[in-house]
C-alpha angles and dihedrals in degrees: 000000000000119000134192081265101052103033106133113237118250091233153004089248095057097048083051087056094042097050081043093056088029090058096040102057089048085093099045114092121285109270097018113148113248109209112190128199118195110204114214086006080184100173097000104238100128089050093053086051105050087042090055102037104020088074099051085047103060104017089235133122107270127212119179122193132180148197139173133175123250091212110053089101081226103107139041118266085247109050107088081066096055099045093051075052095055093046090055092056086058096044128357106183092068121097098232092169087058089045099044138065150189121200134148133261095268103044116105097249114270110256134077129265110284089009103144137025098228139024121197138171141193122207096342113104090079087057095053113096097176095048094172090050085058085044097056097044099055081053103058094038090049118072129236112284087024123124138209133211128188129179122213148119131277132233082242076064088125078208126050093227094213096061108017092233105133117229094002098124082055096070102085090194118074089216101061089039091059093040096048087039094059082045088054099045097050095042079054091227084131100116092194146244150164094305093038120139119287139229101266099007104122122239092255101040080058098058102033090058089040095056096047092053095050088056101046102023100043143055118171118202129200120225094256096053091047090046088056101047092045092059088044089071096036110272134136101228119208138151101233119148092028097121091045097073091059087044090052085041085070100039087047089053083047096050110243141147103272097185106097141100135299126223113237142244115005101159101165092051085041092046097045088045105045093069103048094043097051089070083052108053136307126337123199124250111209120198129186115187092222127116109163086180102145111182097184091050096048112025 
């Protein structure tokens, strides 16, 4: 029988965000409430992950809270509904309405200023046009000493992981994209995806749709310009974290317990990794909102 200590984790991805958030409130004071936003919280399930083990983890309160946007053109219409469902089924004394919420694009995001302790996101980042707005935003909801993690992919990705067309979020004209996208099909180099070709669906149809995906669906972001951006709304950017999720990937196809504890810092692993496996899948981008600069007590 499963418990909130054995439950085995829905993905590589979420165990990575739980041992993150696990390590890094191993150096806040003992009984201090730990309050959790998920960005983009699409099906739940990493909600549902971090309510039942982060607990157990770090022997703190949890409180997890969600919200997800009705125009990405990413999910079905019905899906908000289903994952407040499948929330109930895990806990259901839990107010998950009240926890949860569903805005637009454009909408501030839906909590006050220094509302919650720590922000995350999984597979997000690539979908964010206006990367300084998130930024901000996970800023202002997140208080002082907090941190933020987020998962995703970087325009350096060699594949664009929806399709499986390599290269194909790096062709800025929809022309040449279509164009380089049909080439790619009928020479079979797709390596496949969620949004991979399917039976029936004719070579064209395929690219024109695709293409379309990967310019309003998409926007991939560099490291410097997420760096930038990050210190822009006051965070202190750094990759840390980045190597663990290859090292979990083994232990997950092994079947192991993935929920644990990371060892922290390693800047020069994190630093002569980053680069190579950005070109492989997604890094991890780790935020703290510090900055201890004091201008009157050092110039």
């Amino acid at each position: 029988m499963l418990t909130p200590a054995t439950v085995r984790p829905p993905s590589v991805m979420h165990a990575h965000l739980v041992n993150i958030i696990a390590t890094e409130v191993r150096r806040w004071e003992s009984g201090r409430r730990l309050r959790i936003l998920d960005v983009g919280c699409g099906d739940g399930r990493f909600l549902g992950f971090a309510h039942q083990r982060l607990p157990v983890l770090t022997g703190r309160s949890v409180e997890v809270y969600g919200f997800d946007v009705s125009d990405s053109g990413l999910q079905r219409s019905d899906f908000f509904a289903r994952t407040i469902d499948r929330l109930k089924d895990i806990d259901s004394d839990v107010d998950w309405t009240g926890r949860l919420h569903q805005i637009t694009s454009a909408d501030p995001w839906p909590f006050a200023d220094g509302a919650v302790d720590v922000v995350v996101s999984n597979q997000v980042g690539e979908h964010v046009r206006e990367i300084g707005r998130f930024l901000a935003e996970a800023a202002r909801v997140t208080q002082p000493g907090g941190f933020s993690a987020h998962v995703f992919p970087l325009r350096s990705y060699t594949v664009e992981g929806h399709t499986g067309i390599p290269f194909a979020h790096r062709i800025l004209s929809h022309d040449l994209r279509e164009t380089y996208m049909r080439a790619v099909v009928k020479m079979g180099l797709g390596v496949g995806g969620p949004l991979a070709r399917r039976p029936g669906e004719s070579i064209s149809a395929f690219a024109t749709t695709r293409s379309d995906y990967v310019s309003f669906e998409t926007s991939y972001h560099t490291w410097r310009q997420l760096a930038d951006a990050a210190c822009g709304a006051g965070w202190r950017p750094s990759y840390r974290y980045t190597p663990n999720v290859y090292l979990l990937k083994a232990a997950y196809l092994a079947g192991k317990d993935l929920a644990s504890f990371y060892h922290r810092p390693r800047p020069m692993l994190d630093a002569v990794s980053f680069r190579p496996l950005s070109y492989v899948s997604s890094v991890t981008i780790f935020l703290e909102r510090e900055n201890i600069f004091d201008a009157d007590a050092i110039c």
